[in-house]
C-alpha positions in Angstrom: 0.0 0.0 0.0 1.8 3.4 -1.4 0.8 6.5 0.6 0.4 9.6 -1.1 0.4 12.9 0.6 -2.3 15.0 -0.3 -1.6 17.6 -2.4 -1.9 21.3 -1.1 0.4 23.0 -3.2 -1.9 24.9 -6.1 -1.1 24.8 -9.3 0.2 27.6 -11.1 0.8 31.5 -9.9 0.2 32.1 -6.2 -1.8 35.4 -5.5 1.8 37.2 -3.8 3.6 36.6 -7.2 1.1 38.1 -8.9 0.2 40.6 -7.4 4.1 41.2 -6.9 4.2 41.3 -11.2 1.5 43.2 -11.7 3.2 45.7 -9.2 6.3 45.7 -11.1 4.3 46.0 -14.6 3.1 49.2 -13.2 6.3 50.9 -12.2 7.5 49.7 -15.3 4.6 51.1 -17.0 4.9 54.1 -15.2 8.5 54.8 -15.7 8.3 54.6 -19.7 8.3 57.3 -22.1 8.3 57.5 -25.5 11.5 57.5 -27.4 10.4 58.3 -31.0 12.6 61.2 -30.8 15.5 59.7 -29.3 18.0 60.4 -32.2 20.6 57.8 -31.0 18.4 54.8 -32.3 19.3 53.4 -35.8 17.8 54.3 -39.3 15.2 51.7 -39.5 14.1 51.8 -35.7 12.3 54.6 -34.9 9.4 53.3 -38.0 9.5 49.6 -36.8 9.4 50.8 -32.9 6.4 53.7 -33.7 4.4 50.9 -35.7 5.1 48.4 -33.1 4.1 51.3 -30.6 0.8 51.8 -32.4 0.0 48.5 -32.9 0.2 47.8 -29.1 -1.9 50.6 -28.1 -4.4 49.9 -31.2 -4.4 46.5 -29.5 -5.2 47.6 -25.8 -7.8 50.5 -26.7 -9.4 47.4 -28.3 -9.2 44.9 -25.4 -10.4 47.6 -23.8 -14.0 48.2 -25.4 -14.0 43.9 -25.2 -14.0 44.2 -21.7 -16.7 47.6 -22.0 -19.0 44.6 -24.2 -18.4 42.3 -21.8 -19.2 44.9 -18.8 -22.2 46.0 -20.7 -23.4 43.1 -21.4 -22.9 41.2 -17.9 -23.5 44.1 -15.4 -22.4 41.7 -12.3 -19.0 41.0 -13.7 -18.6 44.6 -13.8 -16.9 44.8 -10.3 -14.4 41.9 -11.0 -13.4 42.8 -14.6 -13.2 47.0 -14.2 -9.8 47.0 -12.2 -8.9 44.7 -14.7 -10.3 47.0 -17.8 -8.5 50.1 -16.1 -4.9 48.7 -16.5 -5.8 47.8 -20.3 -6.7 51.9 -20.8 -3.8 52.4 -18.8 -1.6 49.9 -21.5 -3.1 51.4 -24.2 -1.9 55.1 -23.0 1.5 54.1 -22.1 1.7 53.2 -25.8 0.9 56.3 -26.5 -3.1 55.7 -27.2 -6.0 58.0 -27.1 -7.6 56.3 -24.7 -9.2 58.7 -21.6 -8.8 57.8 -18.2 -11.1 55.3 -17.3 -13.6 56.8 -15.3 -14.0 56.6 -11.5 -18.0 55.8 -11.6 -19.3 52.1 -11.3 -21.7 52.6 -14.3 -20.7 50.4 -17.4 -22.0 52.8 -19.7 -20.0 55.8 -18.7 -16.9 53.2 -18.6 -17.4 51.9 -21.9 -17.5 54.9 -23.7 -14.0 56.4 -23.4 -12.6 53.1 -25.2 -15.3 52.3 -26.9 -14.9 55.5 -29.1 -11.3 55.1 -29.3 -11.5 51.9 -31.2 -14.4 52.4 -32.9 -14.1 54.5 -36.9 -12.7 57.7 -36.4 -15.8 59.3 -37.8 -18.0 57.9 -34.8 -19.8 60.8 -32.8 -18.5 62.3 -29.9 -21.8 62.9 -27.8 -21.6 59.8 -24.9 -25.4 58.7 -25.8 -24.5 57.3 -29.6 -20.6 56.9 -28.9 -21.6 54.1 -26.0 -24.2 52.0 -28.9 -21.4 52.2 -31.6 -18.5 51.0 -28.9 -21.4 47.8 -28.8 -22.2 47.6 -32.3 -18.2 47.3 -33.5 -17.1 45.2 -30.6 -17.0 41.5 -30.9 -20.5 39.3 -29.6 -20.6 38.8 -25.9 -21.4 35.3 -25.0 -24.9 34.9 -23.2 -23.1 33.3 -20.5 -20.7 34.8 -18.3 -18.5 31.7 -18.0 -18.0 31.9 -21.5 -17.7 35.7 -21.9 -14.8 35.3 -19.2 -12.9 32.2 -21.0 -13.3 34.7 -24.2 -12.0 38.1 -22.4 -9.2 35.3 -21.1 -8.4 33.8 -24.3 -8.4 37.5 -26.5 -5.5 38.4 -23.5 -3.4 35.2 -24.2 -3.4 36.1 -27.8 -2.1 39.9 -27.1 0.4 38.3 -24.5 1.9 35.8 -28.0 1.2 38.7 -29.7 3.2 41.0 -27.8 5.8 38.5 -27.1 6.9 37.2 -30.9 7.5 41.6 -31.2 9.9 41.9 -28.8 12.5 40.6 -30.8 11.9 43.3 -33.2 11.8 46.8 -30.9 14.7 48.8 -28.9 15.6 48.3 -25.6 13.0 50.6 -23.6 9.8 49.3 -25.9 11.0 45.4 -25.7 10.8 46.6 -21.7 7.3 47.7 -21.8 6.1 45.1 -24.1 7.3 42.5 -21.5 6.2 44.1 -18.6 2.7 44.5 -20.3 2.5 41.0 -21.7 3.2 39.7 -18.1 0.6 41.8 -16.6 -2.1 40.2 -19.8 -0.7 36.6 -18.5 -2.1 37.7 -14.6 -5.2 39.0 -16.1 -5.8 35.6 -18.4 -4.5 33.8 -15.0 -7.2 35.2 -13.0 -10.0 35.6 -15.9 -9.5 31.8 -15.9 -9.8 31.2 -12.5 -13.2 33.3 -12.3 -14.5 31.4 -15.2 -14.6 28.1 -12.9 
């Protein structure tokens, strides 16, 4: 007869490390500026590192308005997934995107459209009453079930995080920095969107 000790060691992430990543994301976050201008970089550079630039904060500003759908369309997953929403706007503008602060009231129409209008055509309205239906009419379909909008929201993060990933092989040294640090902090938010969708 073998005995086997139960296992209490979780599998994957604990909570500290985390929350420890996602702290350093944020001072990494935090820290950068843009170096468009910095005339030390090579000839080809400063184009490949402004496209990559855009393309990450074209990519957050639209994670964003997923999570807005999402919020919008699940109003009780609006308190789990708006802290999480709030550091993809704040991805999106250390890239250098339009996207506004997110917004300090609970209401998921008011959150949604800041990011919502970001992504959506550049000829969309400004007044918040038709900005907030086109953010829901250009965004993705929102599963009728939450557990399925959240393996969705998780899923949409892994991809930015290979995304991300595969590009820092082709950006300078301060960019390749934020890209990581931002990809690690899409891996805590697909960590923990998985873990809610169980």
């Amino acid at each position: 007869m073998s005995f086997t000790p139960p296992s209490r060691t979780p599998s994957g992430p604990r909570r500290r490390s985390l929350l420890t990543s996602a702290a350093g994301a944020a001072v990494l976050v935090g820290c950068s500026a843009p170096e468009s201008s910095s005339p030390g970089t090579a000839g080809r550079s400063p184009s490949a590192a402004d496209a990559a630039r855009a393309r990450a904060a074209r990519d957050s500003e639209t994670l964003a308005a997923r999570y807005a759908a999402v919020i919008a369309a699940h109003p009780p997953l609006a308190k789990r997934l708006d802290p999480l929403r709030t550091e993809v706007v704040r991805h999106a503008q250390a890239f250098g995107g339009t996207g506004s602060r997110p917004s300090a009231s609970p209401s998921a129409s008011s959150s949604a459209s800041p990011s919502g209008s970001a992504s959506a055509s550049p000829s969309a309205s400004t007044s918040a009453s038709s900005s907030a239906p086109a953010s829901a009419s250009s965004s993705p379909a929102v599963p009728a079930r939450e557990k399925d909008a959240l393996t969705d929201l998780a899923a949409a993060e892994l991809a930015l995080v290979d995304r991300r990933t595969k590009a820092l092989l082709d950006v300078p040294g301060e960019l390749a920095r934020l890209l990581a640090s931002v990809a690690a902090a899409g891996a805590a938010h697909a960590f923990l969107l998985t873990k809610e969708a169980k």
